[in-house]
Backbone as CSV, one residue per row, in Angstrom:
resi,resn,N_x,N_y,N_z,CA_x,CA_y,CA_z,C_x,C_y,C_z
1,UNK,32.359,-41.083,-48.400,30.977,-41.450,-48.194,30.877,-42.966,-48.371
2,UNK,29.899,-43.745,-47.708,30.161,-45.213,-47.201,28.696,-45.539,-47.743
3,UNK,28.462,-46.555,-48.634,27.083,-47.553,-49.005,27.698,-48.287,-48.192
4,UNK,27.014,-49.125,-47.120,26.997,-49.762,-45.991,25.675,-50.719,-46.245
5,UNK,26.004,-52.107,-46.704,25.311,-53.189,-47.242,25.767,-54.303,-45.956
6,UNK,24.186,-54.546,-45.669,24.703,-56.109,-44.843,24.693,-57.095,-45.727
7,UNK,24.256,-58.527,-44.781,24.619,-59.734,-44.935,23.045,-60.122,-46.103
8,UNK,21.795,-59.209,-45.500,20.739,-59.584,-46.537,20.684,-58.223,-47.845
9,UNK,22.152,-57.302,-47.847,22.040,-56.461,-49.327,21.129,-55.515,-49.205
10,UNK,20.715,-55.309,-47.443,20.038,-53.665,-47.118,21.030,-52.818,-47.161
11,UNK,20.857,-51.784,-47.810,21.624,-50.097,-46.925,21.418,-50.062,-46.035
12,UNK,22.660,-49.182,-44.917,21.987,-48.613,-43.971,21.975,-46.885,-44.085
13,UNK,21.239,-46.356,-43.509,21.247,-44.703,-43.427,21.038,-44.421,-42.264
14,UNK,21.857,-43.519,-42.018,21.854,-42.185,-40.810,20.775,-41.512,-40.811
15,UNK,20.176,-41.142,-39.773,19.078,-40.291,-39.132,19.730,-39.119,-38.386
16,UNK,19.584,-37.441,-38.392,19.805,-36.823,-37.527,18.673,-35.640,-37.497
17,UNK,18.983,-35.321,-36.779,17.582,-34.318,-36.191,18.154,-32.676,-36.789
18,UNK,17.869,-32.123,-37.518,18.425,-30.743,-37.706,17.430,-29.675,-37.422
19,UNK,17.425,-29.351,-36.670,16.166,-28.217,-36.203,16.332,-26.863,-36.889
20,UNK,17.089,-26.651,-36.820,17.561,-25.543,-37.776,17.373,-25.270,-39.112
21,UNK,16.922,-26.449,-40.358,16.753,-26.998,-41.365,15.387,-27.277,-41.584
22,UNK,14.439,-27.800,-40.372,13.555,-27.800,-40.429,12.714,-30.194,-40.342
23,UNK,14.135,-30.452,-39.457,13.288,-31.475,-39.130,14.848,-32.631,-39.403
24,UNK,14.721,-33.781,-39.225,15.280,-34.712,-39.442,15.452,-35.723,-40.637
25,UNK,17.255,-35.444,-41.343,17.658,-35.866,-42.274,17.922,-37.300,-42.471
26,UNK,17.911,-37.989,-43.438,18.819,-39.088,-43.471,19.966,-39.247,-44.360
27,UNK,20.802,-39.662,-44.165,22.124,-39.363,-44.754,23.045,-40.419,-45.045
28,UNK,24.270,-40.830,-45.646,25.020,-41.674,-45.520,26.366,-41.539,-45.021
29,UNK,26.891,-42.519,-44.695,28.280,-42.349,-43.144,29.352,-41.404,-44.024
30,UNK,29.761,-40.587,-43.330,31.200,-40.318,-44.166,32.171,-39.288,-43.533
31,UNK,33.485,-39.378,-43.658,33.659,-38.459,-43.016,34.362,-37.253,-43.861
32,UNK,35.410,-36.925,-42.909,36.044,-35.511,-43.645,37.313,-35.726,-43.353
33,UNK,37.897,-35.779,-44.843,39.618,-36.196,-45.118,40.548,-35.313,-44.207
34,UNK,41.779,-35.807,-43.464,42.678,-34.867,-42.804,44.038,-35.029,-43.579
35,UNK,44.604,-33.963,-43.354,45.803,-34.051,-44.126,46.341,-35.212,-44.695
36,UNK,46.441,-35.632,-43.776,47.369,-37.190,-44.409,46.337,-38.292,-44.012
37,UNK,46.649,-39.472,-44.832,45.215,-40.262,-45.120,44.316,-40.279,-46.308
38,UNK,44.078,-41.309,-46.204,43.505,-41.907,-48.035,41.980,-41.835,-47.932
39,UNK,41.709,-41.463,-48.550,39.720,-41.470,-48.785,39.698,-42.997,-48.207
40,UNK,40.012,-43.674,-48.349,39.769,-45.613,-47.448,39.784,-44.883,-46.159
41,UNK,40.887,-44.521,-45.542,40.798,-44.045,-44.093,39.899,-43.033,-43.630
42,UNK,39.617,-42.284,-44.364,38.335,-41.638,-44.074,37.220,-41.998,-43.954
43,UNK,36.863,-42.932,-45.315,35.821,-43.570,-45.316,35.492,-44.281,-44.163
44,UNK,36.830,-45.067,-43.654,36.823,-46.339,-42.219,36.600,-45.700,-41.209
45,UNK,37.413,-44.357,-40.584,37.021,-43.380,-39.896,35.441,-43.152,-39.436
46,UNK,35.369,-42.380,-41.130,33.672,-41.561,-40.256,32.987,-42.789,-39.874
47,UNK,32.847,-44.023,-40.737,31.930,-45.574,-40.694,31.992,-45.462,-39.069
48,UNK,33.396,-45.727,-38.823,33.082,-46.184,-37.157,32.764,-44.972,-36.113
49,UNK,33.250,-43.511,-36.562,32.660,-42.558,-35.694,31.234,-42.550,-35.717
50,UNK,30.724,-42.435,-36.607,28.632,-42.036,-37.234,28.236,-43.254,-36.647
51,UNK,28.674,-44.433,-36.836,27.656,-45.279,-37.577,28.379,-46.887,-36.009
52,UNK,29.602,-46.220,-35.537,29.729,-47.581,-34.805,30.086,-48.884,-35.549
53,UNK,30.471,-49.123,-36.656,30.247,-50.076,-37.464,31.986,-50.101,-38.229
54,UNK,32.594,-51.229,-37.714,33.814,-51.535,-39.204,33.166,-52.629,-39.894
55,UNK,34.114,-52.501,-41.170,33.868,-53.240,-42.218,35.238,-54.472,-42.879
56,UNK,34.604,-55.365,-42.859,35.747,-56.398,-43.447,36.162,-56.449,-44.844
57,UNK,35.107,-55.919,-45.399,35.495,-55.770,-47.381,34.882,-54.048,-47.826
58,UNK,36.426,-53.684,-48.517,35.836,-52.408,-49.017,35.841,-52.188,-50.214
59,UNK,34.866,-51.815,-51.035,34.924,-51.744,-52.645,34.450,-50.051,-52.842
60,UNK,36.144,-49.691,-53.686,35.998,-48.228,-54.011,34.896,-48.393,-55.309
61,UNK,33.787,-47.058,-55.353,32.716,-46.975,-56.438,33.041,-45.519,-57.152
62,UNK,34.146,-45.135,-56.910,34.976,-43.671,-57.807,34.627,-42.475,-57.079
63,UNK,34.866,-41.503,-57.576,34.718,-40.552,-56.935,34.261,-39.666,-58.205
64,UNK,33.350,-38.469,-57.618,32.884,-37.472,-58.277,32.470,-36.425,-57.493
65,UNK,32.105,-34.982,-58.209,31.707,-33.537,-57.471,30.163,-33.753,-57.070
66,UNK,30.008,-33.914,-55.912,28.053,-33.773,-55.831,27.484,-32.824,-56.097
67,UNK,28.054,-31.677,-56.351,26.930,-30.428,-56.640,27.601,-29.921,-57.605
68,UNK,27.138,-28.555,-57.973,27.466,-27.877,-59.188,28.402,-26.889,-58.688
69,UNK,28.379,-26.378,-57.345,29.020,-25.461,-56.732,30.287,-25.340,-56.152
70,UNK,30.288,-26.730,-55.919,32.029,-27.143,-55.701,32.293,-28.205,-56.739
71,UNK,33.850,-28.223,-56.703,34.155,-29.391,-57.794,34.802,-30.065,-56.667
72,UNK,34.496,-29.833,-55.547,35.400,-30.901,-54.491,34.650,-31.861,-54.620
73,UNK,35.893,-33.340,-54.656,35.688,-34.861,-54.904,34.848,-35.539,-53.756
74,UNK,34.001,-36.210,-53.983,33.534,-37.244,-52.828,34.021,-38.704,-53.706
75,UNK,34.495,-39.360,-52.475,35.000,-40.285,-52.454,33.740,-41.371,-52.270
76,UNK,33.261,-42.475,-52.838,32.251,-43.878,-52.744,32.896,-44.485,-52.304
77,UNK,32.395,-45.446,-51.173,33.076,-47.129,-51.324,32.134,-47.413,-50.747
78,UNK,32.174,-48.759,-50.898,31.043,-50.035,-50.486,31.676,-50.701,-49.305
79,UNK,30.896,-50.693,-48.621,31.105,-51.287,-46.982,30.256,-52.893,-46.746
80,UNK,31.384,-54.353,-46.343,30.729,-54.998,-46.567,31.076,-55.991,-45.289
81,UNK,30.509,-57.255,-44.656,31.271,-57.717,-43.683,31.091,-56.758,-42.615
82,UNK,30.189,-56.571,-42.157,30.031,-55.639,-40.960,30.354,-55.893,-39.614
83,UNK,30.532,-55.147,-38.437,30.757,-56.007,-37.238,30.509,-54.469,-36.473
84,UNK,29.868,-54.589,-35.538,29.170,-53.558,-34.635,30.074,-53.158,-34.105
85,UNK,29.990,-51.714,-32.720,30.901,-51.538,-32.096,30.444,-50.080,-31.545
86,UNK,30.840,-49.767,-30.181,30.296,-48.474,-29.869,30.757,-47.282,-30.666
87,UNK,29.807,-46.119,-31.189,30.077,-45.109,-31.562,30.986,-44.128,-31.034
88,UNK,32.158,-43.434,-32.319,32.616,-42.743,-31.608,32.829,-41.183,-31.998
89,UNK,31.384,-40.717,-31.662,31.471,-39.136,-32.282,32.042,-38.432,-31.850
90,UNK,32.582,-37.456,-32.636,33.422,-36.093,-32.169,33.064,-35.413,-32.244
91,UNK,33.483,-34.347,-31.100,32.444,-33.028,-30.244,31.725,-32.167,-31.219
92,UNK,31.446,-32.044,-32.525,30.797,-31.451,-33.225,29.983,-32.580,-33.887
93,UNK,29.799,-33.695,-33.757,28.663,-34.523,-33.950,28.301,-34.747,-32.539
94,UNK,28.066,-34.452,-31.296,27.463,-34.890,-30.387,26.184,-34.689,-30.167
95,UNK,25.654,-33.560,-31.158,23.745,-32.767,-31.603,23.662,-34.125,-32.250
């Protein structure tokens, strides 16, 4: 999961529409670890799939369980040095 800070120290957040849920979320970039590959590469990953966006400085902020129901780890880092770039979602982010 990616805090994504520009040059004036805004966040940015994701918008998606979930109809199913009952309306449109906002969220932060992140993706989903594959076998091989470091929570950094994931993190760099989803940034530029979601969000279109690499980053020139990355600062890990630890990792912890977000809910009570899993003890699976989410990974933080701070995204800094931004530089645009077309999105590149994969076929189950294309909703």
């Amino acid at each position: 999961m990616v805090v994504v800070r520009d040059e004036h120290d805004l966040v940015t957040l994701l918008s998606a529409g979930f109809p199913a849920h009952g309306g449109a979320y906002l969220f932060l970039p992140r993706g989903r670890r594959e076998e091989s590959g470091s929570p950094l590469e994931c993190a760099c990953r989803g940034l530029r799939e979601e969000a279109g966006v690499s980053a020139g400085h990355w600062t890990p902020l630890g990792s912890r369980a977000i809910t009570l129901k899993s003890p699976a780890p989410v990974h933080l880092f701070e995204a800094r040095g931004l530089t645009l770039a077309a999105r590149e979602l994969t076929a189950t982010e294309q909703d």
